[in-house]
Residue, then its C-alpha position, 0 to 999 in steps of 0.5 A: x370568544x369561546x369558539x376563538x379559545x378553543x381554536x387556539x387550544x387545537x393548534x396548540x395540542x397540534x403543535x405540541x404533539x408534532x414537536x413531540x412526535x419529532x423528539x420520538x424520531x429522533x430517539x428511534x434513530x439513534x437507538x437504531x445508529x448511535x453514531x447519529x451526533x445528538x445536539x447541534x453539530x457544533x455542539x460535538x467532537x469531529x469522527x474520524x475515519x482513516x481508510x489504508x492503501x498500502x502499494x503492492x510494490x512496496x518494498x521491491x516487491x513485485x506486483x505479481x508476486x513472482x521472482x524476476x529470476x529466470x527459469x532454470x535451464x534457460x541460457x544466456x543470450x550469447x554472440x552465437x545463437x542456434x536453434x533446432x526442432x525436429x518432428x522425431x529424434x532421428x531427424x534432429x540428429x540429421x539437423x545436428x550432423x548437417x549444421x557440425x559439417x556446414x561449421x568444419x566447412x567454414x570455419x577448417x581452423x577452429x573447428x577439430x578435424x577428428x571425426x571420432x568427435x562426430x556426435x559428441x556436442x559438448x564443449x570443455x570450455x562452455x558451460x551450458x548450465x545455468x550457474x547458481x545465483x549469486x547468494x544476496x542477489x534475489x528478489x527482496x521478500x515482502x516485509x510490512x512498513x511501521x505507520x503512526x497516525x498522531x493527534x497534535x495540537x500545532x504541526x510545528x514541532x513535528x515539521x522539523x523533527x527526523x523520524x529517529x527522533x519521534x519513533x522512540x518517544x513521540x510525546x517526549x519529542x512533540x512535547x506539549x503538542x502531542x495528544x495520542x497516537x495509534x499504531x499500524x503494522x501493514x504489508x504490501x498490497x494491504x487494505x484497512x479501514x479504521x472505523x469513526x471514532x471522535x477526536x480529542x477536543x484539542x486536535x488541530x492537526x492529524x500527522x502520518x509517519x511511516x518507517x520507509x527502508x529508505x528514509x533519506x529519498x523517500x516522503x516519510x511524514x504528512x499532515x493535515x488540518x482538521x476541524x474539531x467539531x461538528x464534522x464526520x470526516x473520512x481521511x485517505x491514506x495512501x503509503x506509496x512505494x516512496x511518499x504517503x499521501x493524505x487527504x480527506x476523501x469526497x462524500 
């Protein structure tokens, strides 16, 4: 009898001291990573992580950066094309005079017959240099688009409202759907990530608007359903020259 208590006393202490020494693992991990939920995973809010990809061509800018405008100097494309290289400048002015005597040849009418005129190319009526640009014309600078990342309760509300309405006051126009919102200020060709941070205990519903120059041809709003606990959740975020897109990234 003596031997069998002492037996059921061992695995006791064995027990005992596993289950102790799990706690003690537990502890350590989440000294090292607070972000490590304690408790069941039902038992705590849903984190949520927003990575940010704004398109370098946002806004007609261009993807490399550089103006669309032409290099100076360089000419129109016109009805009459020529082109002349020569190794020195006394064998292209040979070129020039051969190519003004093969044009008086064909063309007697429209070509001057003063010869005092030989050597002197320039026309009165053609302007070979570039005129300036029309002022409003160029290539549109790079400016950054206004996004608003929400909280709701119900998506409704926010599916049949127009931008105008929600930018001023977004909980006035949501109403009692509305929990937070967080403001991004991003340029074209921007990366950001915002990092895990827990979710509000009565969020169903993460929304995205965007202030697009052109709101009336352009896909200004997304929303997503999310669960409120128990999950850590990386959602991407994509603002395309256009449309945003949300989704909740693979892990």
């Amino acid at each position: 009898m003596l031997p069998r208590r002492m037996l059921c006393a061992s695995l006791l202490l064995v027990l005992t001291t596993t289950s102790g020494c799990t706690a003690l693992g537990k502890m350590s991990k989440v000294l090292k990573d607070p972000s490590i939920p304690v408790g069941a995973p039902e038992d705590v809010p849903t984190e949520l992580a927003i990575s940010i990809h704004v398109s370098p061509t946002l806004n007609g800018v261009a993807d490399n950066g550089e103006s669309a405008e032409a290099a100076p100097g360089e000419l129109e494309p016109g009805p009459y094309t020529v082109s002349l290289s020569a190794d020195d400048p006394h064998a292209l002015t040979e070129k020039v005079a051969s190519l003004f005597s093969y044009l008086q040849a064909q063309y007697p009418e429209s070509v001057p017959a003063d010869e005092s005129a030989l050597g002197d190319y320039e026309v009165p009526t053609t302007g070979l240099e570039r005129p300036d640009a029309t002022p409003g014309h160029g290539p549109q600078l790079a400016s950054p688009i206004a996004v608003k990342v929400l909280q709701l309760r119900d998506d409704s509300l926010l599916l049949n409202s127009v931008y105008q309405q929600l930018v001023p006051d977004p909980a006035k126009a949501l109403r009692n759907t509305y929990i937070r919102d967080d403001d991004y200020l991003l340029s074209p060709g921007q990366f950001k990530f915002v990092p895990f941070e827990p979710l509000h205990d009565d969020t169903r519903f993460i929304a995205v608007i965007a202030d697009y120059r052109s709101l009336e041809s352009a896909t200004w709003q997304q929303v997503l359903r999310i669960a409120p606990r128990g999950r850590r959740v990386v959602l991407s975020l994509q603002v395309h020259d256009a449309q945003i897109e949300l989704k909740e990234e693979d892990r």
